[in-house]
Residue, then its C-alpha position, 0 to 999 in steps of 0.5 A: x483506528x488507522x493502520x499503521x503498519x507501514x510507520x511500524x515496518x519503516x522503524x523496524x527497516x530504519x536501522x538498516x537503512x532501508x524503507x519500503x516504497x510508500x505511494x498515494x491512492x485513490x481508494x474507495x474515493x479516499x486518499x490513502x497511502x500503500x505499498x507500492x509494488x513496482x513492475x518491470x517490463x519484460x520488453x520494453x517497447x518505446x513510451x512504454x513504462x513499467x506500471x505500479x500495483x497497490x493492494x486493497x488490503x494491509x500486506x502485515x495485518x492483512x486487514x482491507x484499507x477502504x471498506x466495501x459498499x455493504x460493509x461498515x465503515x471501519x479502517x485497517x486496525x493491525x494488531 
């Protein structure tokens, strides 16, 4: 079973008019898509651009999204 906490906290976030950032990655040599965590840079210097964090685990259930290479092929499940 995949998890789907992000579908799950987009409709609790829905009636506030609000969702979190969700974007597309390459983990673990599958797409997936995660929490986007945005960065901000302290000083800007010219080209430079704030860059973006995602997590190797869930933020809600904490589970890991893509399984390491001893561990079973298993998905986040959130409970």
């Amino acid at each position: 079973m995949k998890c789907d906490c992000i579908a799950r906290v987009n409709e609790l976030l829905r009636p506030m008019n609000i969702r979190i950032d969700v974007g597309l990655v390459l983990l673990g040599g599958k797409w997936m898509a995660a929490v986007v965590v945005p960065t901000v840079l302290i000083e800007k210097k010219r080209g430079q651009k704030p860059k973006y964090l995602f997590g190797d685990f869930c933020p809600f259930c904490g589970e890991k999204y893509v399984p390491g290479r001893a561990e079973e092929d298993e998905t986040c499940t959130s409970t």
